[in-house]
N, C-alpha and C positions, 0 to 999 in steps of 0.2 A: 504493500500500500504506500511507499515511499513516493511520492511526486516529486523526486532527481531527477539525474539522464537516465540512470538504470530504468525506472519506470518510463521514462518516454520510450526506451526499446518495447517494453513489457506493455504497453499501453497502461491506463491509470485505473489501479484500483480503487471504487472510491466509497466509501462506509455513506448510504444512503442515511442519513443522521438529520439536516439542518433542522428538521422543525423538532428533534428526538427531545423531549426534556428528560430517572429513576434513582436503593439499594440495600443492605443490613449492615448496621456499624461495625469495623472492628475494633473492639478493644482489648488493649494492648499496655506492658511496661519494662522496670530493669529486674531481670534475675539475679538474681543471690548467685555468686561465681561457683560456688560447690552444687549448684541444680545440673545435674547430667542426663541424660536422655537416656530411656532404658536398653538393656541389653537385647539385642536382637532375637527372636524365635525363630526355629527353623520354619526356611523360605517355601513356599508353596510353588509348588513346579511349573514351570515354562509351559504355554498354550502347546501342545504339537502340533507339528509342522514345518517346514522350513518355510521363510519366507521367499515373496517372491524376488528374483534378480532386480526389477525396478517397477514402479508404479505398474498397474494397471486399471480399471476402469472400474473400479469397486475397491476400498478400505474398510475396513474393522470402524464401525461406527465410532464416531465421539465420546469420549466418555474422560471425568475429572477423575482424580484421585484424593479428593478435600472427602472428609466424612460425611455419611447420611446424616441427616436432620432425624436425631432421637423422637420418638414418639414412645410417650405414658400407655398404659396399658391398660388402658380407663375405654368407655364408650366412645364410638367416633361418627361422626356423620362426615359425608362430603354434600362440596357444591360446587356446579359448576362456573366458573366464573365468564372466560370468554371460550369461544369456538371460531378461527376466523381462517382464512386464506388471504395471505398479502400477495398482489400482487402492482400494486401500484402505491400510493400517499392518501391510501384514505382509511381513517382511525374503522376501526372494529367498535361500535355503540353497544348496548346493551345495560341489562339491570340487575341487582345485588339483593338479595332478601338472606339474612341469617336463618342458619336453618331451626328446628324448632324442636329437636330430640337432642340437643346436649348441653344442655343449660343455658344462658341467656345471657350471659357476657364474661363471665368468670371464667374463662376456660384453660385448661391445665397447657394448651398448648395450640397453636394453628399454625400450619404446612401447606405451603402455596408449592404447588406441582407443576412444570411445563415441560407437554411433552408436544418433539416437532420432528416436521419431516417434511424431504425438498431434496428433490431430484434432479438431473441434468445440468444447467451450469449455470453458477449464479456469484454474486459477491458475497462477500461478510454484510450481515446488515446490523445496525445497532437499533433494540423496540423499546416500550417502555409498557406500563401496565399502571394505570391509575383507579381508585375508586374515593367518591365523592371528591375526585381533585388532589388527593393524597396519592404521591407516587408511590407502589411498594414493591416495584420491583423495572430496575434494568436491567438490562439483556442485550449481548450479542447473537448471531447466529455460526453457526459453521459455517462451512463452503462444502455443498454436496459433491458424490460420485455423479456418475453419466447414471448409472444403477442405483441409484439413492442411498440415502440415512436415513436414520432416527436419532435421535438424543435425546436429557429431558435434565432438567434444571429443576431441583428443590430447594426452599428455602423457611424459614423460620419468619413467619410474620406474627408470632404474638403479639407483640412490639404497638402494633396497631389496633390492638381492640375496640378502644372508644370508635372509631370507625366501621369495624366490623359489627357492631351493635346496633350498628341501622339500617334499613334498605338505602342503599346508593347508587349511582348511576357509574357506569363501568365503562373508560377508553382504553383502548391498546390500540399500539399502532408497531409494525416491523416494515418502513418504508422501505417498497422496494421495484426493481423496475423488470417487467416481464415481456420480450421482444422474441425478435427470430433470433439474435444471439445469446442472449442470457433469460434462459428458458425454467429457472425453479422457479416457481410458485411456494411459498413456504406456508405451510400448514401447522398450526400450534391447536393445542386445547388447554387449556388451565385450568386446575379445579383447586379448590380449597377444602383441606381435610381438619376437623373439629373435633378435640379429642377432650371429654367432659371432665371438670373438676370431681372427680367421685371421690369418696372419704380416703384420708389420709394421701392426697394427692397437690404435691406444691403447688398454691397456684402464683405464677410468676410477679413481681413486680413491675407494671405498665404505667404510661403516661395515663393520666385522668381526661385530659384532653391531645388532640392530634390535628393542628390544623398548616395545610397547605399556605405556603407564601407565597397567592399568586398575584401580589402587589406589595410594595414596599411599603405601604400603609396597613401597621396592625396594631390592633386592639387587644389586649390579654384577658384575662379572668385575673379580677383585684386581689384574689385570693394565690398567687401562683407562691409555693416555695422552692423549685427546682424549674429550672427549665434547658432544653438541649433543643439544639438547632441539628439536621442531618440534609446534608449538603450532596446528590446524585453529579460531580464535578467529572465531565469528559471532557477531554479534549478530541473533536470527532468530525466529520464531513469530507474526508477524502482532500482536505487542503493542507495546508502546512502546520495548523495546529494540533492537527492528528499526531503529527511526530515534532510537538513543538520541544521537544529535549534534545534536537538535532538541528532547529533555526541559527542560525548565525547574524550579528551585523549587517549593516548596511555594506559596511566597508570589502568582506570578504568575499571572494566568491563562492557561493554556493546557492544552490538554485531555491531556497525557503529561507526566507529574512525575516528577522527581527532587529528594530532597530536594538533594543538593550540584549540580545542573545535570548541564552535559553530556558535562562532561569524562571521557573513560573510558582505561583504561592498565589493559595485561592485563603481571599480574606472576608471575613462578616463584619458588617459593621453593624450598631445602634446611634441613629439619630448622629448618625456620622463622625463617631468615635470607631475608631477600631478596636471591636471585641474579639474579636480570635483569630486564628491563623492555623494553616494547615500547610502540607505537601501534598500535591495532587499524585496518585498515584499511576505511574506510567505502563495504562493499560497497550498491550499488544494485542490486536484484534486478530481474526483468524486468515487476514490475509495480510499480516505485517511485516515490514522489514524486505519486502518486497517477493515472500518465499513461503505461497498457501502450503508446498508441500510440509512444510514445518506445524502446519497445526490441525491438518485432516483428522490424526484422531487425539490428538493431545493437546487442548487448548491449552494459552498462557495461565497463568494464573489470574481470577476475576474474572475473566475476558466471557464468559455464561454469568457471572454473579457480580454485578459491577455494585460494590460497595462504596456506601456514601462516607463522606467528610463527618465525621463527630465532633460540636461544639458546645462547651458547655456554657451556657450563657447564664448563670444563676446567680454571681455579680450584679445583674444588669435587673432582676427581678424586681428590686425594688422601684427601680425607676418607670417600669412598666406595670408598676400596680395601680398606675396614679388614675389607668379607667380613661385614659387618653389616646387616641391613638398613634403611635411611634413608629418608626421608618428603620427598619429592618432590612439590611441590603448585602449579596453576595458578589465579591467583582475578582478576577484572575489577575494580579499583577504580572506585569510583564509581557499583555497583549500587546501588539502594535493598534495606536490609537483607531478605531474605525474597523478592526480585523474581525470578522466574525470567525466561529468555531470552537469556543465551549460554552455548552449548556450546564444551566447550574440550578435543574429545579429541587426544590428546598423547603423541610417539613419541621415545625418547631413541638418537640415534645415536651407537654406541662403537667408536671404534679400539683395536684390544688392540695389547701390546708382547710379540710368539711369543716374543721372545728373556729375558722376566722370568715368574716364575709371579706375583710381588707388585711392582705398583709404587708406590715412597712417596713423600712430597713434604708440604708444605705450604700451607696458603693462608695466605696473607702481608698481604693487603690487603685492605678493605672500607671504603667511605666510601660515601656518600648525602647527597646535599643532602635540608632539607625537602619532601615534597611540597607543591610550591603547586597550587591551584585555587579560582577564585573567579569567582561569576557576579555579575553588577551589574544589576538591572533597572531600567528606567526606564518609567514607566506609562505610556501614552496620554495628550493630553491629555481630560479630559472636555470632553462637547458637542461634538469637533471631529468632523467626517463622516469618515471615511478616517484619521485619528488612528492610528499604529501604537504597539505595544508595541515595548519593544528589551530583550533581554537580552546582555550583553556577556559573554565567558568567558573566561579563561585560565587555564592552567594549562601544567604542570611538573616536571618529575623529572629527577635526573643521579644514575645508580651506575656506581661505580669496583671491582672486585675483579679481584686476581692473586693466581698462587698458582705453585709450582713442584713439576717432577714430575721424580724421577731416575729416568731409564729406562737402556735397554741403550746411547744413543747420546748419553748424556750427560745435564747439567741440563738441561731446558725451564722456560723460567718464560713465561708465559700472563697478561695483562694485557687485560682489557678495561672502555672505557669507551662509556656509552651513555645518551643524553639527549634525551628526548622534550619536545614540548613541542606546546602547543593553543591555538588563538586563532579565535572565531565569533563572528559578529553574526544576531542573527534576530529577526526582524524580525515583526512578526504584528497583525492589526485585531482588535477585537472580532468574536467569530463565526469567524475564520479565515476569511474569504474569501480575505482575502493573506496567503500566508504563506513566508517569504524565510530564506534563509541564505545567509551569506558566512562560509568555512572555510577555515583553512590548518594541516595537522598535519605536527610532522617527528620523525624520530626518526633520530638521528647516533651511529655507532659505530665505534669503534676497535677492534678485535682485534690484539695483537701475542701471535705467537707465535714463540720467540728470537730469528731475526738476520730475520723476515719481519713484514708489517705489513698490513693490510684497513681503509680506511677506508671507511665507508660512509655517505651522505646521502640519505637516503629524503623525500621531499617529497610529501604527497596534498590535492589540495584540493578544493571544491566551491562551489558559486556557485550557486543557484537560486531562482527564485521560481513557485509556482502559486498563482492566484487565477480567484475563480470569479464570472463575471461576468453580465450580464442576459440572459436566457433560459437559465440555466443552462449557460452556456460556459463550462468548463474548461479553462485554458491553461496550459504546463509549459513554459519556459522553464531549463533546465538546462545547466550544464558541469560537468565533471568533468577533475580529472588526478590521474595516479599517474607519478613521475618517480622516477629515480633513477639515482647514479654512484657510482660506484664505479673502487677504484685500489689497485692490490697492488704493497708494495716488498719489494724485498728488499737490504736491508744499505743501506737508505736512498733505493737507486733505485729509481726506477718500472720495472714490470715488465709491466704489465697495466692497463689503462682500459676499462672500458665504459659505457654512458651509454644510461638507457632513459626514452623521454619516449610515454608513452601519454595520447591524451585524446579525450574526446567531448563534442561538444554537441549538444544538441537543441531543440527550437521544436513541441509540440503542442497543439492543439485540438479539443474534441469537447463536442458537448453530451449535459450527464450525468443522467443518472434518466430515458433511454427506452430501448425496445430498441435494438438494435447494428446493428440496417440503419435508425435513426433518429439513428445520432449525428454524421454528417456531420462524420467525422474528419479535418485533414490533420495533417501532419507533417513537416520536416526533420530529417535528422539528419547528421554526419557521426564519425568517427571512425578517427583515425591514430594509429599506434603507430610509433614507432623506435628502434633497438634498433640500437648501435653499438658495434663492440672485440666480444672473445674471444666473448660471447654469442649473435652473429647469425651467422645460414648465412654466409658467404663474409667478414663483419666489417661488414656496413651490409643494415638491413633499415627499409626505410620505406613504408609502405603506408596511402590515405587510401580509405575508403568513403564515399559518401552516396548518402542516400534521399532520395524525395520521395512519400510516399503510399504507402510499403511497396516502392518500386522501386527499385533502382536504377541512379543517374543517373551515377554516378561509381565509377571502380575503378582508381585511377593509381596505379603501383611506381615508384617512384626511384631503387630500385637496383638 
C-alpha cells in the first residue's frame, strides 16, 4: 500500500477508508524486572503436508493468534446485529433491540462476532460498526484468494452497556469498490452474544453512561466522578498518511511529505487546554508495505481489531460538572496543515456518583514539557550507485494534570502523567527501489487515583525494508511489535501485572507489473502473541503461527 515508485510499478493500493470513522482499549504498564514468562509446554505438531513451492490461487484462511474472548458459563442469548454485502460507499442501516432472556442490562459479559467472506480480487478495506452513534468496533478486511476466504473477528464489548440497554439504530459500513477488475464483494454478518449475570457471576465494572462525540460541543451529567475519552485514531485512505511514519520534509526527496516529518501524537483537548496525549499506533493493513503476500493468512497485529487511544480525563471532571456545555476536541499533530487522512471518531466513558445530583472538585495541576520533534536528513552521496538517503527523527511530549472530585465517599484526587516519545531511521535510494525503516515508539503513563495506582508502558516498533530488484522482484522483509505491561497498586503494593508481547515477521517475494498467476510469489511468515496476568484465559496465553506459501506449517500453544 506504499504510494512511492515501488507502488507506481505495483499500481496503488488504496485502503477504501475516507469517510471510515471505530475499537477496545489496551491497557497496559512497567513490570517488576524479576516477572518472567513461563516455561514452555510441549509444542503441538506441525499441520501435515508440505507446503506449496510458491503461491497459488487459494491460502489457508486468515486467522490471528491474540486469545479468544473468554465467555462465563452462565445463560447466553444472541442477536443479530448487521447482515450486509459491500460493494460500493453505502452504510448497511438497520435496528438494535436487547434481547429479552438474559437479564436487562447487568450482564456478566457481551461478545461482538464478525464473521466474512470475499472472493476473487479485491483490496484491504478498512469498516466501522456503530450503534446509537457509539462506534464499537473497527475493522480491517483481508485480501481474498481467486477461490475465497472466510475469517471472523471477536471482540469484548461489555464496555458498552448503557448503550446496549436500549433499542438503537445500527450503521456499518466496509467501503468498497466492485468493477470488472476488483471483483470481491465482501460479505460480513455480526451478531452479538449475551451471556447473563447468574449467581455468583462477576459482573464487570462499566461506564454509567457512553456517549459519542459527534460534535465538539458537550454537555456531561453534573454528577460524573471518572471519566475516559476512547479515541478509534487511523491513519488510513490509500495516501501518505496511511504510512505517515515514512513522510519526510519538504526538503528531501521522497515521494510523501510532510513538512515537520514523521512524527505524529494524537492529542484531546478540553475547552482548548491540552488534556492528554497519546502515540498512534502504526497499524499495517493487509496490503502494506507494498507486499499483500505478507499478510494473506497472518495479519499484522490490530490490523482485524483496531484499538482505540485511552484517555483518562477525570482531572477535567470537575470543570465539566458545571451543567454547561464544553468543547471536547481530538487533532493528530504533525499533519500537514489542510492534509486529510486520519479519522479520529471518539466515545467518552462516564461513571456517575447515584448518591450526588452535583459533583464539585477542582483541577489542580497542568504542566507540559515543550513538544520536541525534529527530523535530520542526510543526502545520498552523489554519483554513488546504491547511495541511500537517511532521515533521522525524534520526537517528544510529557503532560502532567490532576485534579480533585468531592463525591459521596469522600475526596478523590486523580493525577495522571503520560509521555510519548518517537525515534526512526529511513532509509531510501534515488527512485525508491530501497526503501527501509527502523522505528521505536512508547508512550508511558501513570494514572493514580486516591490510595490506587496504573502504570503503564506501551512499547511499538517496526523494522522493514522492500526493495525492488532485476526482473522486477519485489521483496518485503518486515517485523513488527506491539508490547506492553502493565501493574496496578494499591496503597503502594502490587496488586495486578500483566505483560503482553505480540509480534510478526515476514520474508516476501513476487515479481511485480504481470498478472497474479505470473508473479511466482513465496513467503514466510510467523506470528506470536502473549499475553500474561489478569488478561489471559487461565493467566498465560502464548500462541506462534507460521506460513510458508499461504500454508501452514506451524500452530504451537505453550500454555
Amino acid at each position: 500500500m506504499r504510494r512511492h515508485r515501488i507502488m507506481g510499478v505495483l499500481g496503488a493500493i488504496a485502503l477504501a477508508a475516507a469517510t471510515v470513522a471505530g475499537a477496545g482499549p489496551a491497557y497496559a504498564t512497567t513490570v517488576p524486572a524479576t516477572t518472567a514468562y513461563p516455561a514452555a509446554v510441549p509444542a503441538a505438531a506441525a499441520p501435515a503436508g508440505e507446503p506449496p513451492a510458491e503461491f497459488g490461487t487459494d491460502w489457508h484462511d486468515p486467522l490471528t493468534v491474540a486469545p479468544p474472548v473468554t465467555r462465563p458459563a452462565t445463560r447466553s442469548c444472541e442477536v443479530t446485529l448487521a447482515e450486509a454485502q459491500f460493494r460500493d460507499f453505502t452504510p448497511y442501516r438497520g435496528g438494535y433491540a436487547p434481547p429479552r432472556g438474559c437479564g436487562t442490562g447487568h450482564w456478566a459479559k457481551v461478545v461482538l462476532r464478525l464473521d466474512g467472506k470475499v472472493k476473487g480480487r479485491q483490496y484491504d478495506r478498512l469498516g466501522y460498526l456503530s450503534l446509537g452513534g457509539v462506534e464499537i468496533l473497527r475493522t480491517s478486511t483481508p485480501q481474498p484468494s481467486p477461490d475465497g476466504i472466510t475469517w471472523s473477528v471477536e471482540k469484548d464489548v461489555t464496555r458498552y452497556r448503557d448503550t446496549l440497554t436500549r433499542p438503537q439504530p445500527v450503521e456499518m459500513l466496509i467501503g468498497n469498490v466492485v468493477n470488472d477488475t476488483y471483483t470481491g464483494v465482501i460479505d460480513v454478518k455480526v451478531t452479538l452474544t449475551f451471556y447473563a449475570a447468574e449467581r455468583g457471576t462477576v459482573t464487570p465494572d462499566t461506564p454509567d453512561r457512553v456517549l459519542p462525540l459527534t460534535s465538539p460541543a458537550v454537555t456531561t451529567p453534573r454528577n460524573t466522578e471518572r471519566l475516559l475519552a476512547e479515541v478509534y485514531a487511523t491513519g488510513s485512505g490509500g495516501g501518505c498518511e496511511e504510512y505517515w511514519y515514512m513522510t519526510t520534509p519538504d526538503a528531501a526527496p521522497y515521494s510523501c511529505k510532510a513538512a515537520d516529518g514523521p512524527h505524529r501524537e494524537v492529542r484531546i483537548s478540553v475547552d482548548g487546554a491540552l488534556a492528554g496525549i497519546a502515540a498512534p499506533f502504526p497499524t499495517v493493513w493487509t496490503g502494506g508495505w507494498s507486499n499483500p503476500f505478507l499478510w494473506y493468512v497472518t495479519p499484522g497485529p490490530r490490523a482485524f481489531d483496531v484499538q482505540p487511544l485511552l484517555y483518562d480525563l477525570t482531572p477535567y471532571a470537575a470543570l465539566l460538572n458545571d451543567g454547561r456545555p464544553h468543547r471536547i476536541e481530538v487533532s493528530v499533530a504533525g499533519v500537514p496543515a489542510g492534509q486529510s487522512g486520519w479519522s479520529t471518531p471518539t466515545n467518552l466513558l462516564l461513571w456517575q456518583d447515584e448518591a450526588r445530583e452535583v459533583v464539585t472538585g477542582a483541577l489542580t495541576r497542568h504542566e507540559q514539557s515543550d513538544p520536541a520533534n525534529s527530523s535530520r536528513w542526510t543526502p545520498a552521496t552523489p554519483g554513488t550507485p546504491g547511495a541511500e538517503h537517511r532521515l533521522d527523527t525524534e520526537g517528544a511530549h510529557r503532560l502532567t494534570v490532576a485534579g480533585h472530585l468531592d463525591t459521596s465517599h469522600g475526596r478523590v484526587t486523580t493525577t495522571v502523567t503520560r509521555a510519548v516519545r518517537g525515534t526512526s531511521v529511513h532509509r531510501w535510494t534515488d527512485g525508491e527501489n530501497r526503501d527501509a525503516l527502523t522505528a521505536t515508539w512508547t508512550d508511558e503513563e501513570t494514572v493514580t487515583r486516591g490510595a490506587n495506582a496504573t502504570r503503564t508502558a506501551r512499547t511499538y516498533t517496526m523494522d522493514g525494508e522492500t526493495t525492488l530488484g532485476a526482473g522486477d522482484r519485489l521483496r518485503t522483509v518486515l517485523s513488527l511489535g506491539d508490547r506492553a505491561d502493565t501493574v496496578t497498586l494499591r496503597g503502594g503494593r502490587t496488586v495486578d501485572v500483566s505483560r503482553l508481547d505480540d509480534r510478526y515477521t515476514g520474508d516476501a517475494t513476487y515479481t511485480a507489473n504481470v498478472p497474479r498467476d505470473q508473479r511466482h510469489a513465496v513467503a514466510t511468515t510467523t506470528a506470536r502473541h502473549r499475553l500474561y496476568g489478569s488478561g489471559a484465559p487461565g493467566g498465560c496465553h502464548d500462541r506462534t503461527v507460521t506460513t510458508v506459501q499461504g500454508t501452514v506449517t506451524e500452530d504451537r500453544r505453550r500454555c
